[in-house]
C-alpha atoms as one frame of an Amber mdcrd trajectory, in Angstrom:
protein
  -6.277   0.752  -8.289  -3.815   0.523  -5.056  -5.537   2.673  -2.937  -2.384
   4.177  -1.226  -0.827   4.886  -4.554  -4.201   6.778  -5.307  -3.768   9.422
  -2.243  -0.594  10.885  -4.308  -1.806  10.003  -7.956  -3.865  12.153 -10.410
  -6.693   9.629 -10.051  -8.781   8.274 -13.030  -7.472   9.451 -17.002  -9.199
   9.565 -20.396  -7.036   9.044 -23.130  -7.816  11.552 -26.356  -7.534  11.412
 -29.999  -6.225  13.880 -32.224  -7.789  12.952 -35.923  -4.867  14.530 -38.441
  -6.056  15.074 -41.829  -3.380  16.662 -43.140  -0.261  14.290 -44.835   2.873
  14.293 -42.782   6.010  14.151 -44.470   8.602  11.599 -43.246  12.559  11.700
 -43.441  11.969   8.257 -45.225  10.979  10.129 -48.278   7.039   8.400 -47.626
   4.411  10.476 -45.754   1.305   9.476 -43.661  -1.853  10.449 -45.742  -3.598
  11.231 -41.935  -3.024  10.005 -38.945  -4.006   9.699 -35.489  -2.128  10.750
 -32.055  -3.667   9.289 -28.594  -2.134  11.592 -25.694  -3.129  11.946 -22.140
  -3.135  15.272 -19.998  -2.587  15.867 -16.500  -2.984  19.125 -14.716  -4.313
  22.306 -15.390  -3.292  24.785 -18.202  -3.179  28.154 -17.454  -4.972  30.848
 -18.433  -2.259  32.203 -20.350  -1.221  28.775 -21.444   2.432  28.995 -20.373
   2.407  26.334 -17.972   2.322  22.962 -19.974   4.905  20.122 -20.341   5.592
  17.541 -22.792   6.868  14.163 -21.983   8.076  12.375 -24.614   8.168   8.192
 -24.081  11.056   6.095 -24.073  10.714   2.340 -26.329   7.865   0.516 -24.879
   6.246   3.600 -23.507   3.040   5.101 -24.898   0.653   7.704 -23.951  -0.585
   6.265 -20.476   2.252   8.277 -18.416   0.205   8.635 -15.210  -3.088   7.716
 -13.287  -5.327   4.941 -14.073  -7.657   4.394 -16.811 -10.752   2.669 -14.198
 -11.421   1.755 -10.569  -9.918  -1.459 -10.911  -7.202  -1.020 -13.076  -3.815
  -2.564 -11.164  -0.979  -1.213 -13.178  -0.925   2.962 -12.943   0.860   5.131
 -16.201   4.287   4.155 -16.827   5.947   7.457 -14.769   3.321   7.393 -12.226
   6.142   7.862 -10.027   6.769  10.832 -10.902   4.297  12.275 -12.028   1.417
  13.961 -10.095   0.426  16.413  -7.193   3.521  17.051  -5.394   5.349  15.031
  -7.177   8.901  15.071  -9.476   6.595  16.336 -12.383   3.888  18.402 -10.123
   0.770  18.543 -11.625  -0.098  21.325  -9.213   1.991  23.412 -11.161   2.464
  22.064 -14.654  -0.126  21.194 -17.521   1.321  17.730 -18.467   0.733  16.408
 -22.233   1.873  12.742 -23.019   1.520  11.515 -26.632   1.648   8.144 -27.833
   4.147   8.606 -30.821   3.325   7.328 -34.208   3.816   3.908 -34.538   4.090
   3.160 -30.611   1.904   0.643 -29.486  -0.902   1.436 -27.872  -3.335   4.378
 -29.538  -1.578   6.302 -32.646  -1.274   5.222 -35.864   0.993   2.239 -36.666
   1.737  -0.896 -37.705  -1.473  -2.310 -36.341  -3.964   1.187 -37.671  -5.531
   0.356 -41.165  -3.431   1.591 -44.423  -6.107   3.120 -46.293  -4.825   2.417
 -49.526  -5.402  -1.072 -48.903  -7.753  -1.395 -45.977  -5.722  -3.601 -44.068
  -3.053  -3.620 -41.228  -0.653  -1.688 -42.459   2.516  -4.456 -41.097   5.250
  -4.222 -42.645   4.091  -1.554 -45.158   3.805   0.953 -42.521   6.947   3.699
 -43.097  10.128   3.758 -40.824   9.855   6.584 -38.525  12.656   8.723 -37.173
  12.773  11.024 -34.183  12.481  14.094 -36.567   9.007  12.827 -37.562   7.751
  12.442 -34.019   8.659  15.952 -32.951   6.926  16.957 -36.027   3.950  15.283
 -35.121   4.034  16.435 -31.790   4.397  19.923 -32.747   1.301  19.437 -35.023
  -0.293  18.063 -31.167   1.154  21.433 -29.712  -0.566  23.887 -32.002  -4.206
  21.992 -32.122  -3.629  22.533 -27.926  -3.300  26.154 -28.661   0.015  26.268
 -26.839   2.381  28.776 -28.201   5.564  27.097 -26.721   6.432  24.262 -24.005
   7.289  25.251 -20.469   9.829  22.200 -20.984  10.472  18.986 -22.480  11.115
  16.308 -20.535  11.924  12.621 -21.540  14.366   9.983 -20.717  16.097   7.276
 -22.816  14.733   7.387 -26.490  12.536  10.249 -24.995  15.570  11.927 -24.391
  16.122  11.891 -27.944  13.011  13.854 -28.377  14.257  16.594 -26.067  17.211
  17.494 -27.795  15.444  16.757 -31.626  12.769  19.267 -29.710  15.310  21.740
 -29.060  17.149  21.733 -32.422  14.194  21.897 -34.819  12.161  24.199 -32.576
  14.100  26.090 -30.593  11.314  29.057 -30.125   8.776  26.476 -29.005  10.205
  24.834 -25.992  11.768  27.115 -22.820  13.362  24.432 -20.871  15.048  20.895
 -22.185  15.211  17.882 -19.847  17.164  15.155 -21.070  17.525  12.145 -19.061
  19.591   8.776 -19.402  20.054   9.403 -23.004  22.843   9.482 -25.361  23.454
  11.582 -28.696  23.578   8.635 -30.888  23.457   4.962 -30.395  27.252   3.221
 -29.736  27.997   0.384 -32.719  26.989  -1.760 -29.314  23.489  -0.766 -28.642
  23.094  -1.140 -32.701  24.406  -4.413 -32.499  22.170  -5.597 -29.926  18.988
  -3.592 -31.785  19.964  -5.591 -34.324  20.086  -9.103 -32.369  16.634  -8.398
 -31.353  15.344  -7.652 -35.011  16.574 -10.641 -36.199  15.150 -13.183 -33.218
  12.230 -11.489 -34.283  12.041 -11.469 -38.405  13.505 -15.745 -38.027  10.357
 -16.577 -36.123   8.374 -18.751 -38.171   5.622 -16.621 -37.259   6.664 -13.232
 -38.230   5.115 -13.962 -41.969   7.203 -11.382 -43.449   5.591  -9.248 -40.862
   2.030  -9.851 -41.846   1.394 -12.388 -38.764  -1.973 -10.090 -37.932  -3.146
 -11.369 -40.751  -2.257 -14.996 -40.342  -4.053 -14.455 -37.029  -0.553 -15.540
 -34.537   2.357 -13.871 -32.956   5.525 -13.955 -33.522   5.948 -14.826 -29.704
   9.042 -16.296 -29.784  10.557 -13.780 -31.301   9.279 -10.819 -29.489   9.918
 -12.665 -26.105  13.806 -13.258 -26.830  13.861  -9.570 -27.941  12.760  -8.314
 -24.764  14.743 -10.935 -22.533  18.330  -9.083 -24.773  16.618  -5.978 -23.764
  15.924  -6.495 -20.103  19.353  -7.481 -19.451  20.827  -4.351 -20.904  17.986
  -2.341 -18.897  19.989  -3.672 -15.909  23.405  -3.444 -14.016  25.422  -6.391
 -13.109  24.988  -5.405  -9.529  21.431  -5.099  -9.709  21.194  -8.382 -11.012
  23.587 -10.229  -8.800  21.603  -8.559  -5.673  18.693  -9.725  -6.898  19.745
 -12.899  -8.372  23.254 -13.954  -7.948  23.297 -18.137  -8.648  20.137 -18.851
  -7.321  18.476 -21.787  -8.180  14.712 -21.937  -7.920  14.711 -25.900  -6.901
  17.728 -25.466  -4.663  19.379 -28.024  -6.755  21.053 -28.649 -10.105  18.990
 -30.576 -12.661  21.245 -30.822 -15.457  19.233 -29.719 -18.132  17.824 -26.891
 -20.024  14.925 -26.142 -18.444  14.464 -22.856 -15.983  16.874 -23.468 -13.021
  18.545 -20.233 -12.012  15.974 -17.453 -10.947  17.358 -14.799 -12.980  16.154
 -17.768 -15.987  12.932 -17.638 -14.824  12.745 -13.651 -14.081  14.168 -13.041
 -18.274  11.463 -15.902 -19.403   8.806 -13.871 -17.299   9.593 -10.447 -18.587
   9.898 -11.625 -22.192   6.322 -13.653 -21.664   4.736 -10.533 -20.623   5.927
  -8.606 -22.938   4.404 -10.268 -25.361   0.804  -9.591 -24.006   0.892  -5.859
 -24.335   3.439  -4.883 -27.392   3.637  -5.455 -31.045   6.818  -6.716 -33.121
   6.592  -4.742 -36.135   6.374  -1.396 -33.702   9.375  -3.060 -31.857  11.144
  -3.673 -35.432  10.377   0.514 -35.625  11.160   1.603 -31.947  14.819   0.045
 -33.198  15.464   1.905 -36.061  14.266   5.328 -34.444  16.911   4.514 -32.112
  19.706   3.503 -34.627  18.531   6.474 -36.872  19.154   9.506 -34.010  22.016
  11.299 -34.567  21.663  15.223 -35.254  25.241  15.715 -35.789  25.428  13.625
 -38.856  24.478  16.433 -40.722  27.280  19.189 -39.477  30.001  16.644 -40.272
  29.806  15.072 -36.905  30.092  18.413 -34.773  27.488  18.237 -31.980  28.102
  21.803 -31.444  26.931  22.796 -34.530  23.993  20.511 -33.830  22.912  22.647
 -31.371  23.886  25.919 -32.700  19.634  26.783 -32.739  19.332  25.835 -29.329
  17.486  28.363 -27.264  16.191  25.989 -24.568  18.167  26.364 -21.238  18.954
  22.049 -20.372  19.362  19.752 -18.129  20.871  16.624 -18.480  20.427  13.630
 -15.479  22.576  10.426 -15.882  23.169   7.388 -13.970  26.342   5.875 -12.866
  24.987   2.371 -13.325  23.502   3.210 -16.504  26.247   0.865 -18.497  23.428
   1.474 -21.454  23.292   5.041 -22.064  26.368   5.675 -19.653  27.207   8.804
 -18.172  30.224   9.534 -20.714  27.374   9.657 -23.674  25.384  12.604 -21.407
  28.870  14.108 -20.776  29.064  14.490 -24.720  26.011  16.454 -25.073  26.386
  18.745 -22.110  29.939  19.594 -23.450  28.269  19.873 -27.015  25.788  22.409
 -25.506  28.684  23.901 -23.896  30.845  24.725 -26.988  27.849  25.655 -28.556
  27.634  28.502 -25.993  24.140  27.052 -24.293  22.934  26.944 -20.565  22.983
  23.591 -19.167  23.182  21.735 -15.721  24.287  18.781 -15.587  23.397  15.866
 -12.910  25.225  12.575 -12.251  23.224  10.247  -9.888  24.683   7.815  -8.033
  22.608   4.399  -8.873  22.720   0.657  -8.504  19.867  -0.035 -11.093  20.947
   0.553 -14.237  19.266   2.313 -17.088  16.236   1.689 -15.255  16.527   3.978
 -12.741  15.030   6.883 -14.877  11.670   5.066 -14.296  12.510   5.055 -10.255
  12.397   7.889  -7.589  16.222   8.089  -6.488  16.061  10.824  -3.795  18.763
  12.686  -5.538  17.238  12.128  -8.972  13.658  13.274  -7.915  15.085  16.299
  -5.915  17.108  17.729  -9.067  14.360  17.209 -11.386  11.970  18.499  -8.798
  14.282  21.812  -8.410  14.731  22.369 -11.598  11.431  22.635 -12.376  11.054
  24.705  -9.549  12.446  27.379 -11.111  10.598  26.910 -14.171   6.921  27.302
 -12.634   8.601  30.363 -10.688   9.529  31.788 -14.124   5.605  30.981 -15.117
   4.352  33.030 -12.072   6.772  35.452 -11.948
């Protein structure tokens, strides 16, 4: 644990298990018999419980959001940035809840979690989620925490996906929606390179049809060129050539095809890594939930009408290096909400980053968020 970190951190978590025995019905037409949901908490609730906050994950995220899990664990929660005493996401004020969604790695049922009709790894057999079922889920989470409705809802990236699914299908359960470098539907570009990634990972000689756990390997090739498309679309062109431009890591030209530029060597490492700590059927799922988002399909296309239940007041936070979910797409749901005759703010943050930077603790960023929210505890005292 880095001790100066600590002075500003929630300190040491536990994650918890919620055992559900009850089947869950999924927009794939299949249901989960039970299931399982690891979360985290931070905070405090209330004694009226009208102070807690959901966070919903983004791809690769899972339950650990904040803190550390022992005295010697290096890496904190994925938003320990922001979240904490004092911090973006005070947990002086706010009783934060952080689920690992269903098939994420890490905790709740998936890919990896035993299929009890056949008492193995459930693979490829386990059902293709969409971001319909996880608020579902999560609402099932909600009640078993006795909370009768969300202070807010706050996720960026595929989490923000989860805000605004939140605030469609519940709208009397959630007060405040905040959506954050996130898009109302995937552009034909991010499903192309979704679908890149799939395929580098179902052409690995490893993938077995996506029963590798039981071959006992790894589709690591795969997974690692996955990540390495990923990364780069994580990134801006600015941030890269600041941190990169032509580099070589020799100093030379070797004329080969070995590592020589350090932006190489940074992709091979990130893509490595990845590999340690993720899963490539969950990857293969995080994909689809992805291509799958888009509430207006079902009013003909018409956002508007996609948010006609909306009671939630919003705020939506882009980035102008965000070339990923660009501004433009966050533009399209705060008009949306407008026609739709909602409350929304709307923040543009100048950035250098990339899609990244929802992770980071731009001044600007933190201090809107942090305002924002503000209000919202003052609403909880008042």
């Amino acid at each position: 644990m880095n001790a100066q970190d600590n002075k500003a951190s929630i300190g040491l978590v536990t994650p918890q298990t919620l055992t559900v025995d009850e089947p869950l019905p999924l927009d794939c037409g299949r249901q989960l018999p039970r299931y399982e949901l690891c979360y985290e908490t931070y905070g405090e609730l209330n004694a009226n419980r009208s102070n807690a906050l959901l966070i919903c994950h983004a791809l690769s995220g899972n339950h650990h959001a904040a803190g550390y899990h022992h005295a010697d664990d290096k890496k904190p929660g994925w938003w320990n940035k922001c979240i904490g005493p004092g911090k973006m996401i005070d947990t002086n004020r706010f009783f934060v809840v952080c689920p690992a969604n269903l098939a994420a790695y890490g905790g709740s049922t998936g890919p990896g979690s035993e299929n009890p009709e056949t008492g193995r790894p459930y693979g490829p057999d386990f059902p293709v989620i969409t971001v319909a079922d996880w608020v579902r889920s999560q609402d099932v989470l909600r009640a078993r925490l006795g909370i009768e409705q969300w202070a807010a809802v706050v996720g960026g990236s595929l989490g923000g996906m989860q805000v605004m699914q939140w605030a469609i299908d519940f709208p009397q359960r959630i007060r405040h929606a905040i959506a954050i470098a996130t898009a109302p539907r995937l552009s034909a570009q991010n499903i192309a390179f979704n679908e890149i990634a799939r395929q580098a990972i179902i052409t690995d000689p490893e993938f077995h049809g996506g029963r590798y756990l039981e071959h006992e390997v790894v589709p690591r090739r795969g997974l690692m060129l996955a990540r390495m498309l990923a990364h780069i679309t994580y990134l801006s062109d600015e941030a890269m050539r600041a941190k990169f431009g032509r580099d070589l890591r020799q100093g030379k030209i070797n004329y080969g095809f070995d590592v020589e530029f350090q932006v190489e060597s940074y992709l091979r490492y990130q893509g490595m890594s990845f590999v340690n700590r993720f899963d490539a059927n969950t990857y293969l799922l995080m994909t689809k939930v992805l291509d799958y988002f888009d509430p207006a399909s079902a009013h003909d296309g018409d956002l508007a009408a996609a948010f006609a239940p909306v009671e939630a007041r919003f705020l939506v936070v882009s980035f102008t290096s965000d070339w990923r979910f660009a501004p433009e797409r966050s533009r399209e749901i705060v008009d949306a909400l407008v026609d739709a005759g909602k409350r929304v703010a709307y923040a543009e943050v100048a950035s250098e980053l990339g899609h990244d930077d929802f992770l980071l603790t731009l001044p600007h960023y933190v201090n809107t968020v942090r305002a924002y929210l503000s209000h919202v505890a003052e609403e909880i005292d008042a």
